[in-house]
N, C-alpha and C positions, 0 to 999 in steps of 0.2 A: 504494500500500500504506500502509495507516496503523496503527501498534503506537500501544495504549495502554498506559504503564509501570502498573503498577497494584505498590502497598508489597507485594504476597505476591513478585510476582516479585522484586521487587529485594531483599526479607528471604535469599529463596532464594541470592541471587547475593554477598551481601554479603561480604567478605573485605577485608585490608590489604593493600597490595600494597607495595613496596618504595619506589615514587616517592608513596605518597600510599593515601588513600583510593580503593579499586576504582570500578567504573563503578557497581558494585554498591548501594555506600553513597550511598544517596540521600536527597535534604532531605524525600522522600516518608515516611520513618522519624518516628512519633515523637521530640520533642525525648526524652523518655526511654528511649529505644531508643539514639541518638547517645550517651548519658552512657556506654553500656556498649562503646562499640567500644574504645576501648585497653586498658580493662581492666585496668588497672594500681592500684596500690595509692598508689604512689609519688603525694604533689601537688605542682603549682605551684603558687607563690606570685605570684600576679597584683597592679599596682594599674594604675589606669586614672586617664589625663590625660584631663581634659575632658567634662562630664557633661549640658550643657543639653541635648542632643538624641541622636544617634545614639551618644555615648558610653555612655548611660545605659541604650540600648537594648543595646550591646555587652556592658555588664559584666554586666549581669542575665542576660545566655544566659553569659557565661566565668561567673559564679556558679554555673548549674546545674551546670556540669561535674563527674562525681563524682571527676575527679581535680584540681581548680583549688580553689583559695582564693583568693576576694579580698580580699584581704588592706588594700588602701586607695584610699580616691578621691582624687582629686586636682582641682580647681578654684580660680581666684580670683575667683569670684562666689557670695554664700554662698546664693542658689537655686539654682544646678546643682547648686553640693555637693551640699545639702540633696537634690537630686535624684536626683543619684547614690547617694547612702549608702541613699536609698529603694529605689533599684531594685535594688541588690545583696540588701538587707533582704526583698524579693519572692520573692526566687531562694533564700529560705532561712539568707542569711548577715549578718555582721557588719562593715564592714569602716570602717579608722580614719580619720578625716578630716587633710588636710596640703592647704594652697594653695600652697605653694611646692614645686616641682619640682626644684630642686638637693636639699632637703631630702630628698622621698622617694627619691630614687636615693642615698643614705647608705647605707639600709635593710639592713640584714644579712638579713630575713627575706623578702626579695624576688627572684624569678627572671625575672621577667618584667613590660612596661611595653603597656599597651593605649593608645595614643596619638588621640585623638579631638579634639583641639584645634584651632586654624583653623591654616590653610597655612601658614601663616609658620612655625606651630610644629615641624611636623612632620620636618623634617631636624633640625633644632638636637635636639630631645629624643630623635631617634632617634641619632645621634653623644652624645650625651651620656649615654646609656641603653649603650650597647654602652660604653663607657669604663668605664662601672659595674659592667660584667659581665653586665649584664641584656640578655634576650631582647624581641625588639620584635616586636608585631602596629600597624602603624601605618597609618590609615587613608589612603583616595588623595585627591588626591593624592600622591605620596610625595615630592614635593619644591615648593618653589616657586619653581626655579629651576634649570635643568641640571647647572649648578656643584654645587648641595645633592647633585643626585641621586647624582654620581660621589662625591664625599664619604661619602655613604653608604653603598654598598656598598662603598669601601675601608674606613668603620669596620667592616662586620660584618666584612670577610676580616681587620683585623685583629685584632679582640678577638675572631675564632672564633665569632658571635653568630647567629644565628638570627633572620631579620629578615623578616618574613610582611608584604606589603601586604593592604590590604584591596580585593584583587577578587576578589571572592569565584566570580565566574563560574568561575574557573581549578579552583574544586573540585564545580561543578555535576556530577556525575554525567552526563544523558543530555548535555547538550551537551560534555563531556569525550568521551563516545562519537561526539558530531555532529563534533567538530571532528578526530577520529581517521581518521574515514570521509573527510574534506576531506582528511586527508594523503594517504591511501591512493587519493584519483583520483574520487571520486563524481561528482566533474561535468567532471574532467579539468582541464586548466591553467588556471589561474584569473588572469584579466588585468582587472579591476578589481574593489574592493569600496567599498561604500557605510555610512556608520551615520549617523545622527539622534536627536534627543533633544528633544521639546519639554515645554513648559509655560506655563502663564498667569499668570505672576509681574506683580503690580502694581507700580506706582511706589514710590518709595524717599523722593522727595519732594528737599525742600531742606534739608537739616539745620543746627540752630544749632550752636555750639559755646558747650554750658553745664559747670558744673561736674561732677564725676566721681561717680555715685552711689556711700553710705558702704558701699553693699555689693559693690563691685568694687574691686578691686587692679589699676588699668587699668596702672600701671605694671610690673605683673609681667607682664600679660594680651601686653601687645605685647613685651615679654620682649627676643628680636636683633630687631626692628624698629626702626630707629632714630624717635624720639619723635616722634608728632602729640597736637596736641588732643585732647581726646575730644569727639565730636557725640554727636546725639541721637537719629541713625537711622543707626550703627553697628551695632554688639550688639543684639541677638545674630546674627543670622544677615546682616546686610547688610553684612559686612566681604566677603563671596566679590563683592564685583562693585567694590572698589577694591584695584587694583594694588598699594597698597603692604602690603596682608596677605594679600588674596584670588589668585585666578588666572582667575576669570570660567567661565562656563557649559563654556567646554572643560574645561578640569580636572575643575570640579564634578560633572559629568557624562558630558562625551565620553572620559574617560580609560576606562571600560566599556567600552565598543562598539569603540574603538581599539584597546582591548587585544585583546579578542576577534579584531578584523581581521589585527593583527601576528600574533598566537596562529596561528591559522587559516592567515595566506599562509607562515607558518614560515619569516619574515623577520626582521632586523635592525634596519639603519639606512637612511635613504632619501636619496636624490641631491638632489630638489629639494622644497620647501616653499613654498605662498604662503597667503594666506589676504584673503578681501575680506570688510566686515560692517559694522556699526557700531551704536550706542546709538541706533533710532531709533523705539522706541514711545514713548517721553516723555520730557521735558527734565526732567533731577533731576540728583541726585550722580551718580549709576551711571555708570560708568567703563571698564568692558569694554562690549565687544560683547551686544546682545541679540539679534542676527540675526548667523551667523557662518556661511561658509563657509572650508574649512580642504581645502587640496589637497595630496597630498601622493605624490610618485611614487617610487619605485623603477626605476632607471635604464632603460633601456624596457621591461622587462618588466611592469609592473602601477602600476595608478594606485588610488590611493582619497582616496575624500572625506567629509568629516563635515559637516552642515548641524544648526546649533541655533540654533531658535527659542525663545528664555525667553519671552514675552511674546505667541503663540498656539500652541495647545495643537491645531489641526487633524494628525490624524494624517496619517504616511505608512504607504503598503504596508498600512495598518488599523491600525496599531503609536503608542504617541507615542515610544516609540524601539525601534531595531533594528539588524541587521546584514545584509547581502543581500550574498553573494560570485558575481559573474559568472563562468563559467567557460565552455570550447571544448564542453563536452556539456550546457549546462545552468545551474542557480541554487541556491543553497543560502541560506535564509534561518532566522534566529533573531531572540528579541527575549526571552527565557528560558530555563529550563530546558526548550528541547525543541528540534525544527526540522523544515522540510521542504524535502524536493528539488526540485527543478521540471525537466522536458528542453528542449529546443530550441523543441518546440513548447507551450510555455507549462501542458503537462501535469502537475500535481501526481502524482509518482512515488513518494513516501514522505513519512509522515510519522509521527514519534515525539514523542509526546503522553507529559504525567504532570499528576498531579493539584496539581501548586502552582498557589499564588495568589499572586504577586507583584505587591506594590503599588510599582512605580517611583518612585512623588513622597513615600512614606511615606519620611522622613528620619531614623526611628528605625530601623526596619526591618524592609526592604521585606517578608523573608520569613524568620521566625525558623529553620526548618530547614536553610535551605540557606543561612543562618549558619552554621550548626554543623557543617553538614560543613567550611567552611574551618577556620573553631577547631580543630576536630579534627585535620584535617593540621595545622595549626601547630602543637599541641599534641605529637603524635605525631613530627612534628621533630625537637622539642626532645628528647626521649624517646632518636630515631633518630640524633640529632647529621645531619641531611643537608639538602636544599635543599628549602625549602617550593616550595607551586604555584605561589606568585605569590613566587617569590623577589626580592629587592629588585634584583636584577642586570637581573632580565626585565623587570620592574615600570618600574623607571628608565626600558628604551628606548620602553617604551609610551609611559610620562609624557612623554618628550621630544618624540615626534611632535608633542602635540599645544601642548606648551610652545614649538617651534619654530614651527607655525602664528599661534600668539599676539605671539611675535617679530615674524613676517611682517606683522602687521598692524601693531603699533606702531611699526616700522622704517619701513613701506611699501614695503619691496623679496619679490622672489621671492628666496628661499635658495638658494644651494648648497651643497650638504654633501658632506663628510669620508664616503663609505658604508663607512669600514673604523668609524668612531665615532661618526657622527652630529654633527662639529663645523660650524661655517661657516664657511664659506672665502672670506676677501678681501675681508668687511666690515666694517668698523667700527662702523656706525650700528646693526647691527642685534647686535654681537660685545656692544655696552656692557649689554644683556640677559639675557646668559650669564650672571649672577652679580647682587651685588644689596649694597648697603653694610651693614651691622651696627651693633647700637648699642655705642658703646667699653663693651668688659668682657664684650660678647656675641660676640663671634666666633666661627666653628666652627674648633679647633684641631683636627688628628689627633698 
């Protein structure tokens, strides 16, 4: 059976529901159709950290929002600024430039922080955002390190905050509905799942260590990192494949599909983790793995694994990334917003189709609609005082799977874990990973 979602039906169906936006509200909606679902008069006051790329692409959709003001960019590089303040400017609006981040969270005219900066940033400014009073949309990964994660949701639970990651899968409409049908039995007990991620990322090369261009603040930039040099094939985007700001292709990437799989098996924490990979399409800086496999089990009931290739781009299952959940009647596969069933006998049984276009490797983003459906739950959060889709408690244990795989590998041991917490149990080598040193003055206090 194959349904195609088609926008009449889902305009039909559209409604708020208590936990969020219906199954209804779909990224199939015009982006100005989405401005009108809270419907409220009332606006946030938004600014947004971090602007060269997907921040830019962020704030420009919280721009159009008819109840958001963006109120300020935030950057220490004065082309992202510049970037940022552009793309807000697109969306209709005006919003005031600030490169220092202690600075904007002063702000009296401020409700909320869209956080888009590299990994390292993103615990520290989300605790330092919630101290403020301010509400956080903070991109994934949501920590760059276990330690950040727990830290985090005890800043929201204590300053009361509203703290949205960005997976934005969790507000997909039909896959909200795919992953529903997975609770309710569609394929019956489900004892392994799979996701993947690739792409044809080139070398990074050898980089010198030259002086600091006059239009970067590198010192503000690495902010609690404690201090390196600056190179010359760092910034912008090749700080995610060195450990000491990035988290490598898992984070960047597998935290999606992982989440999805945690989502979907309506699990936890997991008993054992290992991960085997290494850096081996070319000899450069790059630092993490560019070929990674990442195991990760659930005491014996269910095994899943994530395979990412940075460096070939040959799809699996026809996908260059996905999620396929094995189950006792069958398969259940996604890789967007839709999915289909498979039975025993390799029978395609259903499948639920809609008209997005998602571009996976687009790093501003992938797909402006079903951006807006998350905003919108987060928005409408704020609004509800209650727990976004991708709340930062749920979000964390995602993050961790794949943060503990990345352990696995730097450690070179297989994990044993804590499955009431997801801690390690009775290592040392791989325990010194849990956490991560600060630059003095920068440390996360609660």
């Amino acid at each position: 059976m194959e349904t195609k979602t088609t926008r009449r039906d889902f305009i039909k169906k559209a409604t708020v529901s208590s936990i969020g936006l219906a199954l209804g509200s779909t990224g199939t909606f015009s982006a100005k159709s989405y401005k009108n679902i809270i419907g409220s008069n009332e606006r946030i006051n938004m600014a947004v950290m971090g602007t060269n790329g997907r921040g830019a692409g962020l704030a420009q959709n919280f721009a159009k929002q008819k109840n958001v003001v963006m109120r300020y960019v935030c950057d220490v590089e004065e082309k992202a600024l510049a970037k940022g303040l552009g793309a807000v400017e697109k969306a209709g609006g005006k919003a005031q430039a600030e490169r220092d981040i202690r600075r904007l969270l002063e702000k009296k005219d401020l409700d909320g922080l869209l956080i888009c900066a590299p990994d390292h940033w993103h615990a520290p400014a989300t605790v330092m955002a919630c101290q403020a009073g301010k509400h956080v949309y903070v991109e994934k990964p949501c920590s760059h390190n276990p330690n950040e994660g727990e830290l985090m949701i005890q800043a929201a639970r204590k300053y009361n905050m509203i703290v949205q990651v960005g997976a934005q899968r969790r507000s997909w409409p039909v896959l909200m509905q795919g992953i529903k049908e997975l609770h309710n039995g569609i394929i019956g007990k489900v004892y392994f799942a799979k996701a993947w991620y690739t792409n044809n990322r080139g070398s990074i090369g050898l980089g010198k260590e030259v002086p600091v261009p006059p239009t970067l603040d590198f010192d503000l930039w690495q902010g609690p990192a404690p201090r390196k040099a600056y190179r010359d094939n760092l910034i912008h985007y090749n700080w995610h494949w060195f450990w000491h700001w990035g988290t490598g292709e898992a984070l960047n990437n597998g935290t999606h599909e992982i989440d999805v799989i945690r989502w979907g098996l309506n699990v936890d924490y997991p008993t054992h983790v290992s991960s085997e990979g290494g850096r081996y399409r070319f000899k450069d800086d790059w630092e993490t793995p560019d070929t990674q496999i990442i195991d990760i089990k659930f005491g014996d009931d269910c095994l899943v694994t994530w395979e990412g290739r940075s460096c070939n781009s040959r799809d699996s299952e026809g996908r260059g990334r996905g999620v396929i959940f094995y189950g006792e009647n069958g398969a259940f596969e996604t890789g967007d917003n839709s999915y289909k069933v498979y039975d025993l006998k390799n029978k395609l049984v259903k499948k639920i189709t809609t008209d997005d276009i998602i571009d996976g490797r687009d790093t501003s983003s992938p797909n402006v609609n079903l951006d807006v459906a998350h905003i919108t739950d987060f928005l409408d959060a704020i609004k509800n005082n209650r727990k976004p889709n991708a709340d930062i408690e749920e979000l964390h244990k995602s993050t961790l799977l794949v943060q503990l795989g990345n352990i696995a590998w730097l450690s070179g041991y297989r994990l044993e874990l804590d499955p009431s917490n997801g801690h390690i149990i009775n290592n040392p080598a791989a325990q010194q990973f849990w956490s991560r040193t600060y630059e003095p003055g920068w440390e996360i206090s609660l």
